[in-house]
C-alpha positions as CSV (number, residue, x, y, z in Angstrom):
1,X,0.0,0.0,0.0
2,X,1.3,3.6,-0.9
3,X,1.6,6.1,1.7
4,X,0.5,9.1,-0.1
5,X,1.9,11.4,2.9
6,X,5.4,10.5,1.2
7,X,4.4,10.7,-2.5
8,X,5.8,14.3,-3.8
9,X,3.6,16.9,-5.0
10,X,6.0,17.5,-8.1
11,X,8.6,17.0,-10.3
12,X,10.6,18.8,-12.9
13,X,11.3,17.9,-16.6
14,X,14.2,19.7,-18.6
15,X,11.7,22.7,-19.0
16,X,8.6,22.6,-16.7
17,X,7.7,22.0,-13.3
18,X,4.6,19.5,-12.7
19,X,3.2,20.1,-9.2
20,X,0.0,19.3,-7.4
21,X,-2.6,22.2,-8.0
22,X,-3.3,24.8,-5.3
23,X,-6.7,26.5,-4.5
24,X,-5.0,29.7,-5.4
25,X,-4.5,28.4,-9.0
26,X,-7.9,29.6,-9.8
27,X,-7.3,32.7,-12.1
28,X,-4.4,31.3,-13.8
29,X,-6.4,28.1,-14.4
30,X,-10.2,29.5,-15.8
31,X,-8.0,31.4,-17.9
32,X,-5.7,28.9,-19.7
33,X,-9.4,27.0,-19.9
34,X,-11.2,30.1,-21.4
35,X,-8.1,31.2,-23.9
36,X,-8.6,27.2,-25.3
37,X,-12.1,26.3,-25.3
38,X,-12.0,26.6,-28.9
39,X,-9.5,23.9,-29.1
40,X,-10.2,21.4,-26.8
41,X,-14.2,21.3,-25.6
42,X,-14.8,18.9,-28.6
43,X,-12.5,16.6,-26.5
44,X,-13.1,18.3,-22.7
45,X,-16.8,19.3,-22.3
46,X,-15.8,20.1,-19.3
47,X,-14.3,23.2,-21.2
48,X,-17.2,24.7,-22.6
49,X,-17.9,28.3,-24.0
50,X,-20.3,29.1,-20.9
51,X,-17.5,28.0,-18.6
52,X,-17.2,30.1,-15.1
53,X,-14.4,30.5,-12.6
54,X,-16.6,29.1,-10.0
55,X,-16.5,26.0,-12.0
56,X,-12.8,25.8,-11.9
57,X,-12.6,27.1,-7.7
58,X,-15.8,23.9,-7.5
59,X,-12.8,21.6,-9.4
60,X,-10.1,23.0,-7.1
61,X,-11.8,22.1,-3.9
62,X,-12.2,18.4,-5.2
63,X,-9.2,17.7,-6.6
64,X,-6.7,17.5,-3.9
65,X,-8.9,14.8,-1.5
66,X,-9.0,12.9,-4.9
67,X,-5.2,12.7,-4.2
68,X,-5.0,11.4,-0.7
69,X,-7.6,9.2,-1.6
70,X,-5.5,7.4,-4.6
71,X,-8.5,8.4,-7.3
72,X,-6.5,11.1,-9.2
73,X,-3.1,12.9,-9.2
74,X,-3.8,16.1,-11.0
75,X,-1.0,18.3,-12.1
76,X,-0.4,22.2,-13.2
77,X,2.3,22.3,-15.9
78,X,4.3,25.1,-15.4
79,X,7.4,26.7,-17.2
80,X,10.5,26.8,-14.8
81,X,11.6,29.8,-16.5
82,X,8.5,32.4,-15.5
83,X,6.2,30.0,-13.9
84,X,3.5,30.7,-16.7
85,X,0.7,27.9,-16.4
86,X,0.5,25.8,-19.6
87,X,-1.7,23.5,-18.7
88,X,-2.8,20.3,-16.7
89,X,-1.8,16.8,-16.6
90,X,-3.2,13.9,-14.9
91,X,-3.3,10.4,-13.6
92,X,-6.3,9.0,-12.5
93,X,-8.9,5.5,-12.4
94,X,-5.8,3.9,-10.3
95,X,-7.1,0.1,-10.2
96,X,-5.8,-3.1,-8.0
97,X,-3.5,-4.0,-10.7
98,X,-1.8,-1.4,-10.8
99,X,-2.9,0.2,-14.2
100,X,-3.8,3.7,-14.6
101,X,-5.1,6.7,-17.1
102,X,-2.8,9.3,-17.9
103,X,-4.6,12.7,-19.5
104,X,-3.3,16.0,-20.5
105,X,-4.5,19.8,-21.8
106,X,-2.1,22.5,-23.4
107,X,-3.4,26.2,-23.0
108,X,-4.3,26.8,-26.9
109,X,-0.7,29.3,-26.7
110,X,1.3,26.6,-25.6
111,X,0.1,24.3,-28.3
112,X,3.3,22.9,-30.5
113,X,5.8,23.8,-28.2
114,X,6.4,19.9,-27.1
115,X,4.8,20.7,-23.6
116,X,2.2,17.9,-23.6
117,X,5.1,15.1,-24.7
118,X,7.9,16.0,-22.0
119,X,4.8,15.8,-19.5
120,X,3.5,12.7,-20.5
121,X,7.0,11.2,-20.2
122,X,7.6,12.8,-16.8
123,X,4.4,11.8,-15.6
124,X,4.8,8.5,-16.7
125,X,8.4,8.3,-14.7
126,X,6.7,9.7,-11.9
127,X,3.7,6.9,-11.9
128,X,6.2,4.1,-12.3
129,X,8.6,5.8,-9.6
130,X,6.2,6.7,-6.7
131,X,2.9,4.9,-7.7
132,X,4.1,1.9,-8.3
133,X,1.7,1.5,-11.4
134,X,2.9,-1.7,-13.8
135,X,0.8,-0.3,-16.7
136,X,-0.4,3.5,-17.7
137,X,-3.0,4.0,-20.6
138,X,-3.5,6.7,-22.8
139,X,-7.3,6.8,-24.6
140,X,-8.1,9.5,-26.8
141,X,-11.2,9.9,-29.3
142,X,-10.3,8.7,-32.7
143,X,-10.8,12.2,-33.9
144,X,-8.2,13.6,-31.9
145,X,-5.2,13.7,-33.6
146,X,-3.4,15.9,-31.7
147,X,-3.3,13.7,-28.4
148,X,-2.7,10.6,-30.6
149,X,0.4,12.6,-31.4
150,X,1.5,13.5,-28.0
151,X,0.8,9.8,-27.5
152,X,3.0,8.4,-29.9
153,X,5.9,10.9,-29.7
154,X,6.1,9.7,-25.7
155,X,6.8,6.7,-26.8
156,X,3.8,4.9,-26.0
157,X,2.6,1.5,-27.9
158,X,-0.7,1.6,-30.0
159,X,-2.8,-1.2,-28.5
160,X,-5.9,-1.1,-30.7
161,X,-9.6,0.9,-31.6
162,X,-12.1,0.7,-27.8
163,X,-15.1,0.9,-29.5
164,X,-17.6,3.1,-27.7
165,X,-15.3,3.8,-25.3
166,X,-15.6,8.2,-24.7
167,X,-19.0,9.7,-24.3
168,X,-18.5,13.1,-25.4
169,X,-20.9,15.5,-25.6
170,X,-23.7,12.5,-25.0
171,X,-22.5,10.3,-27.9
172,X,-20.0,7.4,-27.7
173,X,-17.3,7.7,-30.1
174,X,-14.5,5.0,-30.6
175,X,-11.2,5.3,-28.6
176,X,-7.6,4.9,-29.9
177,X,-5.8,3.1,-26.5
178,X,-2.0,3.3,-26.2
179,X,-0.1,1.9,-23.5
180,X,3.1,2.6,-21.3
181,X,5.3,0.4,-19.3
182,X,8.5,1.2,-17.1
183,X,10.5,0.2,-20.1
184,X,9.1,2.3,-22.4
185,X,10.3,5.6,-20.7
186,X,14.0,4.3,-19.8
187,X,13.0,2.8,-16.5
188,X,14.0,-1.3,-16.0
């Protein structure tokens, strides 16, 4: 069993710093989210063109006991050089096995950049490290091809079409599913 009072609330890649979001991200969060809706609501309805801050503070407030409680580890990406939030990245559906779901958003200014790939493969390190998780998936819509992108270039392994996997937007629409293991991101 993990003791999450000993799991860190962050890590660095070459170029960001991945920490555990704070309450006081609020601003710099519903702004990212409003600057991309555009973007990413076909993907994140969560993200949509009515969205208020009190929806991100309402998010805030649940995310953290979603941590202690092994549900989710939700992460801020942010740019060691002037801190500027880029956007989030996440682990969460933690089973017995242990397998997991690994998820990520770029602020629509940050897209192309290569922020969403060094994450993925940090958080990925991270999961294997400090969650002890055998197995980390990746499922995107099939329309996405951006995230199937950031999938591939992280070195993941294209497993196969879920079908019906996503409801988006109250439609199903077919998953692509890749997969990460230890070995896959230089760990043995």
């Amino acid at each position: 069993m993990i003791d999450f009072a000993k799991v860190p609330t962050s890590f660095e890649t070459e170029r960001f710093l991945v920490r555990k979001y704070a309450l006081n991200d609020d601003q710099i969060l519903y702004s990212a989210a409003r600057e991309s809706i555009n973007d990413v609501y076909k993907f994140l309805p969560w993200c949509h063109p009515n969205y208020e801050i009190i929806e991100t503070r309402q998010w805030l407030t649940h995310v953290n006991p979603d941590w202690k409680q092994n549900r989710a580890n939700a992460f801020a990406i942010t740019n060691k050089a002037d801190g500027k939030f880029l956007g989030g990245i996440g682990i969460s559906r933690i089973d017995e096995h242990p397998v997991a779901n690994l998820g990520y958003w770029v602020r629509s200014s940050a897209v192309g950049d290569g922020v969403a790939t060094e994450s993925v493969m940090g958080l990925a390190r991270f999961g294997f490290t400090h969650l002890h998780l055998i197995r980390i998936e990746i499922i995107m819509s099939t329309e996405n091809a951006a995230s199937k992108k950031v999938a591939e270039k992280s070195g993941a392994k294209y497993e196969g079409i879920l079908r019906n996997r996503l409801l988006l937007h109250g439609r199903c629409h077919d998953a692509h599913c890749y997969s990460l293991l230890r070995s896959d991101v230089g760990l043995i």
